[in-house]
N, C-alpha and C positions, 0 to 999 in steps of 0.2 A: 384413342391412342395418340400419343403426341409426335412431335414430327420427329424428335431423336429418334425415337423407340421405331418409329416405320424405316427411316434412317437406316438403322442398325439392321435387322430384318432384313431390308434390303440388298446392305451390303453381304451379309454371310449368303442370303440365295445367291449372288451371284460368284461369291469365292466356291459355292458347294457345284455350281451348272461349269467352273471351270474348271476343278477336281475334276468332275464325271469327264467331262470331254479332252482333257488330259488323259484320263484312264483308258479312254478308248484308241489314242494315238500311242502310247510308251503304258503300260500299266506300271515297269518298275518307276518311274518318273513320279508317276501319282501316290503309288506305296509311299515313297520316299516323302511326295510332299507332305503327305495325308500324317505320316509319321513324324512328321518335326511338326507342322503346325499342333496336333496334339500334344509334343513335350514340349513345344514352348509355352503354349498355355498354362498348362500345368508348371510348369519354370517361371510361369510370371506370377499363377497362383502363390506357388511359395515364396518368392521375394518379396512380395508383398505383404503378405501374413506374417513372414518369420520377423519382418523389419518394423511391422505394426503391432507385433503381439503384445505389449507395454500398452495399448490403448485399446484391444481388442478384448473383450471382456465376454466374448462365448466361445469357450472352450471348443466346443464341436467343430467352429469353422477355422480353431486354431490347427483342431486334429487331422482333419480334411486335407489343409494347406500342408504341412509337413507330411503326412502317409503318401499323397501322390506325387510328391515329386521322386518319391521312391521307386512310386508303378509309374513314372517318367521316364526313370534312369533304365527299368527293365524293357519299356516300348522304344527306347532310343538302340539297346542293346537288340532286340527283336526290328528295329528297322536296316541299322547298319548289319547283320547275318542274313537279311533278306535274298533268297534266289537270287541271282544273276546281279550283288554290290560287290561283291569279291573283297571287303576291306581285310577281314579280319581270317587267317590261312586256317579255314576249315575244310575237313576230308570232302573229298567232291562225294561218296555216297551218301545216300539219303542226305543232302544241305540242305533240303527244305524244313527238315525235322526239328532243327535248330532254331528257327525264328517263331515256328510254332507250337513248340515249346517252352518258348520266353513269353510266348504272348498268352499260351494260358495260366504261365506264372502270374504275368500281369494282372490277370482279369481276377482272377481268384483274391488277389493281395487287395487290387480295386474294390471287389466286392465284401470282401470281408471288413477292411475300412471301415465302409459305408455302412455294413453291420453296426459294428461296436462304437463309432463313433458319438451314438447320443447317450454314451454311459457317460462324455463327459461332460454333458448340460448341469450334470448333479456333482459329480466328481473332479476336482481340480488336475487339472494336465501338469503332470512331471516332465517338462523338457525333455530333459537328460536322460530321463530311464528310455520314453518314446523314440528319441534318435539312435540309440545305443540297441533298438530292438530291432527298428527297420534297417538300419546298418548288418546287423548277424541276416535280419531275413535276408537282404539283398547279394549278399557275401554267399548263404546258403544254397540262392536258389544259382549264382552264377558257378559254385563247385557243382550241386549234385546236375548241370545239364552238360558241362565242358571239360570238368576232370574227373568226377566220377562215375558220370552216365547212370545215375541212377534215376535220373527224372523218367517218367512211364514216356514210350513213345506218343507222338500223338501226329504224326503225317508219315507213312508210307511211300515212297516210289512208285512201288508195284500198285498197290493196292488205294492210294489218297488219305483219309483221315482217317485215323484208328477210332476205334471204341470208344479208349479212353478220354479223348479229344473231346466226343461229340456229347459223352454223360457229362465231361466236366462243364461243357456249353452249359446243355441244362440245369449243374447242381447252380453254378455259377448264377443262373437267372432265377432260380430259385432263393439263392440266396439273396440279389436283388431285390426281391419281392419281400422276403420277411425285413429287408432293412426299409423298403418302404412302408410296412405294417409300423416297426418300431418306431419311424421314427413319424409317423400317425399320431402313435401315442402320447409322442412327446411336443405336439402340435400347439400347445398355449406357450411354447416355448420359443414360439418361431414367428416373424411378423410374415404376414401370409403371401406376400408377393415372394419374399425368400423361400419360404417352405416348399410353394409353387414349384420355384424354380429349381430345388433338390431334386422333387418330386419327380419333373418333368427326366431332369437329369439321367436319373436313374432310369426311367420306363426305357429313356433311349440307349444305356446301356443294354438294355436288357432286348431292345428288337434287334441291337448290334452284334449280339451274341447268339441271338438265335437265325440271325443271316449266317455267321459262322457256322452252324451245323448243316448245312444243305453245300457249301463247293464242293467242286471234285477236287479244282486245280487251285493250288493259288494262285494265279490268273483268274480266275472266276467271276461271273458277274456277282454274286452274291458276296463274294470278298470283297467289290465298289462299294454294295449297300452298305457290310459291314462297317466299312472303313467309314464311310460318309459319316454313318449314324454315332461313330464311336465321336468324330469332330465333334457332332452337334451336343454330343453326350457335356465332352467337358468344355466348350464356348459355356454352357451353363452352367456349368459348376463354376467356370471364371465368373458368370454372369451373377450366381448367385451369392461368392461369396466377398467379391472386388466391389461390385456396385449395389447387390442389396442388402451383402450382411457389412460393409466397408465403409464402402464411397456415401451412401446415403446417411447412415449413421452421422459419417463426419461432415457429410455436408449440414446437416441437421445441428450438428453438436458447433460447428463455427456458425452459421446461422444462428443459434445462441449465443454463441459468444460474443459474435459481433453487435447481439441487439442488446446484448449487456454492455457491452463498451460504449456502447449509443446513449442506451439509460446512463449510464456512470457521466460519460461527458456532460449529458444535461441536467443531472444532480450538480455534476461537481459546478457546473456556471450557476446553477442555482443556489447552490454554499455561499459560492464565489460571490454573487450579489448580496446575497444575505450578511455576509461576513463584511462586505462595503458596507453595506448598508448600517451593519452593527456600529464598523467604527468608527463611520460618521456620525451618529447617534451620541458614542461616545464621547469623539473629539464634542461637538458641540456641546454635550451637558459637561464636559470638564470644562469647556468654557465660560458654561454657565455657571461655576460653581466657582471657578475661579472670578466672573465677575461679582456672584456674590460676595464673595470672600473679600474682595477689594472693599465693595459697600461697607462690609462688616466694619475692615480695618479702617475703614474714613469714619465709619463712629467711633472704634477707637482711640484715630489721632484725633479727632475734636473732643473729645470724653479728656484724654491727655494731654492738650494743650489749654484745658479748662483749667483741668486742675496745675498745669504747672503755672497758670499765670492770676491762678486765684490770690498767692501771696504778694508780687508784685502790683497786681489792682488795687489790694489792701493798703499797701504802701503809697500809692499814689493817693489812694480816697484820704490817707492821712494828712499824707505832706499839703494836699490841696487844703482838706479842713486846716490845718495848721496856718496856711497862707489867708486863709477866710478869717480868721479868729484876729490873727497879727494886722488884717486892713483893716477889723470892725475892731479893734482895740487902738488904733492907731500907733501900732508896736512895728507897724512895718518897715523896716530899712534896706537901704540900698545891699549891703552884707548878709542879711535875712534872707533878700528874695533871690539875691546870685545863687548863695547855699541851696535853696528849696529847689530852684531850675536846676541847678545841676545835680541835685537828686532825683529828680524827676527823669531829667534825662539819663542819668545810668537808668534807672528802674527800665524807662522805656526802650534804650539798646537792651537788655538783658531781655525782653520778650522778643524782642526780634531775631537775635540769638537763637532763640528758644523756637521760633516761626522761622531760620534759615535751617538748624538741627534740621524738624521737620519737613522740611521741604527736598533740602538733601536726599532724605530717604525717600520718601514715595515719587519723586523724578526719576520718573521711564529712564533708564540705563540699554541703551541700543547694543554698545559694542563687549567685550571681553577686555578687561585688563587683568595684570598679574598687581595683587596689592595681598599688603600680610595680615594672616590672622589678627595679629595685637591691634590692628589698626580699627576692629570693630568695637574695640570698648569704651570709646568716650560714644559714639553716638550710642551705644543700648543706654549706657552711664543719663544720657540726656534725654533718651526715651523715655526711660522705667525707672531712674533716680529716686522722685520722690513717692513714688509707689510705693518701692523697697524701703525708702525710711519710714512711710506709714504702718509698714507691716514690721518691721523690726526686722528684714531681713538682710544678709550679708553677702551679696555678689562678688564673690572670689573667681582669678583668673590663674591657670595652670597652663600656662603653655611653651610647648619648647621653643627654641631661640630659630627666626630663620623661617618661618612657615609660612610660604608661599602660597595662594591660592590664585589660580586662574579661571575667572567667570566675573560677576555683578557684582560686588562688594555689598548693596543695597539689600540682595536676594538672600544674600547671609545673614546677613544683621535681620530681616524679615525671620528668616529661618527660628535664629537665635532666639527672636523677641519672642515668637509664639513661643517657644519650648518654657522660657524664662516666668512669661504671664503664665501660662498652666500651670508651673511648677509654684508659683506665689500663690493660685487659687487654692490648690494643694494644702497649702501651708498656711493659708488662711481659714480655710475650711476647719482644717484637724488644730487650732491653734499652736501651734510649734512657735514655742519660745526660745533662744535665735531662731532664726530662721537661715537655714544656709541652702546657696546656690554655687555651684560649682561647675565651671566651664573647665577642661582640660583637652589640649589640645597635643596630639601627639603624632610624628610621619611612622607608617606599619606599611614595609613591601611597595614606598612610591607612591601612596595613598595615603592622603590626611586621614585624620580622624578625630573626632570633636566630639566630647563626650560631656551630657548635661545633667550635673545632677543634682537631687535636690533630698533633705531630710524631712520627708514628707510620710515616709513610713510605708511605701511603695504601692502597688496599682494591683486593685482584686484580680484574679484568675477571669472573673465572668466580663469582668473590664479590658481586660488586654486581648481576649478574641477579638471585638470590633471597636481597638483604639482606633485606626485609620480611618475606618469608614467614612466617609461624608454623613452628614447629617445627623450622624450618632454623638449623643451628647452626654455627659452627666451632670451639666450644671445647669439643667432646668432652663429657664427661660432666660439665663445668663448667657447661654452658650450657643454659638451657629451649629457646629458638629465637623465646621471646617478648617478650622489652626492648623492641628496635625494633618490633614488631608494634605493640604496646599503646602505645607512643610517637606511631605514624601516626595509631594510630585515635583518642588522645586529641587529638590537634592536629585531625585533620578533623572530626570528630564533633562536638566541645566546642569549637572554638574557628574552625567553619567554612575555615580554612586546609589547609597543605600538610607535607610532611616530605620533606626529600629529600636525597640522598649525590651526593658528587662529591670527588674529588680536587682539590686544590691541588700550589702546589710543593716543600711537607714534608711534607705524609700528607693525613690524610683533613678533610672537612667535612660538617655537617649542616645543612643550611638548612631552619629551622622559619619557615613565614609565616601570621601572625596575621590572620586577618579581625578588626578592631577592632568592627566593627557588627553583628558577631555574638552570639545570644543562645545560651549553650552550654545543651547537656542535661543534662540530673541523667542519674547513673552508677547503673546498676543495682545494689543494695546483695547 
């Protein structure tokens, strides 16, 4: 037994040895206390239940709770008519007849409770109907003993406790008895420390009612027992339905709760890790992909600076042969060789042009300025130029007057060029003779928007599920799988906008939309 539990134990023997010895110095003193500590009980029972019934989910120790604060209201009204309280102006003969006649309303109303009570393990409890019964009962029994006298005598003057009194003692205990047979039966219904305590409950009602059949007086010793044994009756019934059908439940049920809120917090840091741990994962391989993607694009510019200074080379290997032929022919003169150098030297400003272009572009841009769309088209013009004239295609510009961009100018024209090359592979691929590309640039709600398209005859259904992916390619060994990747991620990231493909009614389009009020990030170098 644990040390509450002896605690407790404790403390009621010693409230019940100062009952008794109170009874023995004042007995109305003892009545009185013996009678309010019972209806407080029972008053606490019910506050308790009526105010938990939303979480209380056995009906039985709902019924319980609301029926005795009724046989509460009768033991309150049988303490204050008690012999010698004088509260309430009742005729001086027979006034004992009147408290004990409440009091075996009481016990009858108690007992039958505790009858019917486990109809509602199976049957669901109507609030409404149940208050509205014990209210007529309670109302009943205070006419037929106060205005109509028809309640059966049950204490005497002359003579002490009638007939009546002392059968209804025993019906009463017998009724007792079959509510603890019923509710036996309903014993898989009950956790067994509860059932216990019912159990117990009621036996003590029932030695408390058969103390009531032997006083003479109400003074009586057997009226202490009574009284004592009726305390300890409902101390149990408090015991059994506050702390083992209530308090244990709920302490069990937040015990629960709280070892789930414990589980949850250390899932949730374990998400929480994981999710770090995800997007550092990410962050990293986006910057692997972006350094690939770099690599890529340095084969590009040298793939592109190949070819745009293949013509110029030609021209130098010329003019040189031509200066070789004019010294071994001795044709060479002062006019000849000025002419050749300063052809030579254009040719070779013109690569270097071509090597500042370049350079332009791929130089790490750190800060934000505001420069205008139109201003991208001599460098893609100097990037992709002779591209376009090998392929036969026609780089048109559509853009309104005025168009401001704030971020890299560099990040754009990047942008631009990948969309520009896919769209030439396009159109190389499916041989499209012209070939047209079309940049159109227009302000929608504050937000640019730059639209590229091309007459390519547009982009399959099984292709446009994963055009963005990384690594997803359709040009074979031609292709990284990263243009378009590093395209999105530069427009969302740098320039808080969108990237997005769709078909038209000649081929394909990309709609890039610019958040203008956006402040773009520095690119990891």
């Amino acid at each position: 037994m644990s040390k509450p539990v002896i605690r407790q134990y404790f403390s009621g023997m010693i409230v019940l040895i100062i009952l008794f010895l109170t009874s023995r110095l004042n007995f109305l003193l003892f009545h009185t206390m013996a009678e309010f500590i019972s209806v407080i009980i029972v008053f606490a029972v019910f506050m308790f239940t009526w105010n938990t019934r939303k979480f209380i989910d056995n009906d039985y120790l709902l019924f319980i709770g609301i029926s005795f604060v009724f046989v509460g209201f009768v033991d309150l009204l049988h303490a204050i008519t008690y012999s010698g309280m004088n509260i309430l102006p009742l005729p001086e003969k027979n006034i004992s007849n009147y408290p004990t006649q409440l009091w075996i309303a009481a016990r009858y109303l108690q007992s039958l409770s505790l009858l019917i009570a486990p109809v509602f393990l199976k049957k669901k409890l109507n609030l409404t109907y149940i208050v509205i019964i014990y209210h007529l009962i309670l109302i009943g029994i205070g006419l037929s003993i106060f205005y109509w006298h028809i309640f059966p005598d049950c204490y005497l003057s002359d003579s002490g406790l009638t007939l009546f009194k002392k059968i209804s003692e025993y019906i009463i205990s017998f009724i007792l008895l079959a509510a603890i047979a019923n509710l036996w039966r309903h014993k898989d219904k009950f956790e067994i420390q509860l059932r216990n305590l019912l159990i117990m409950s009621i036996v003590a009602t029932i030695i408390s009612e058969l103390a009531f059949t032997i006083y003479i007086s109400v003074y009586d010793f057997s009226n202490v027992i009574g009284h004592l044994f009726k305390i300890i009756a409902f101390a149990l019934i408090y015991k059994a339905i506050i702390i083992a059908g209530i308090k244990q439940p709920m302490e069990e049920l937040f015990h629960n709760l709280n070892q789930s809120r414990q589980n949850l917090i250390e899932h949730q840091k374990k998400l929480e890790f994981e999710v770090q741990k995800a997007v550092s994962e990410v962050e990293e391989r986006n910057k692997m992909l972006i350094l690939q993607s770099r690599h890529a694009q340095l084969g590009e510019m040298i793939a592109a600076i190949t070819h745009q200074w293949k013509q110029p080379l030609n021209q130098i290997s010329v003019l040189s042969t031509a200066l070789m032929d004019a010294w071994h022919y001795e044709a060479l003169d002062e006019e000849f060789l000025e002419k050749s150098i300063s052809n030579i030297s254009r040719v070779v400003n013109d690569m270097n042009t071509i090597l500042d272009d370049f350079r332009d572009f791929y130089a790490p841009q750190t800060e934000d300025s505001n420069f205008e769309l139109a201003d991208v088209f001599a460098p893609l013009q100097a990037m992709v130029g002779k591209r376009l004239q090998k392929y036969d295609i026609d780089l048109k510009f559509d853009l309104a007057p005025g168009l401001i961009i704030k971020g890299k100018r560099n990040e754009i024209v990047q942008v631009l060029l990948i969309l520009i090359n896919n769209a030439v592979d396009a159109i190389d691929e499916k041989k499209i003779k012209p070939g047209i590309i079309k940049i159109i640039g227009s302000m929608t709600n504050d937000n640019i928007v730059i639209i590229v398209r091309d007459n390519a005859g547009g982009i399959k259904p099984e292709v446009m599920k994963s055009l963005f992916t990384p690594y997803v390619t359709t040009k074979g060994i031609k292709g990284t799988g990263l243009g378009l990747f590093l395209a999105r991620t530069i427009i969302e990231e740098h320039f808080g906008g969108s990237l997005s493909a769709s078909n038209y009614s000649q081929g394909a389009q990309f709609t890039c939309l610019i958040n203008n009020n956006f402040s773009s990030a520095k690119l990891d170098s």
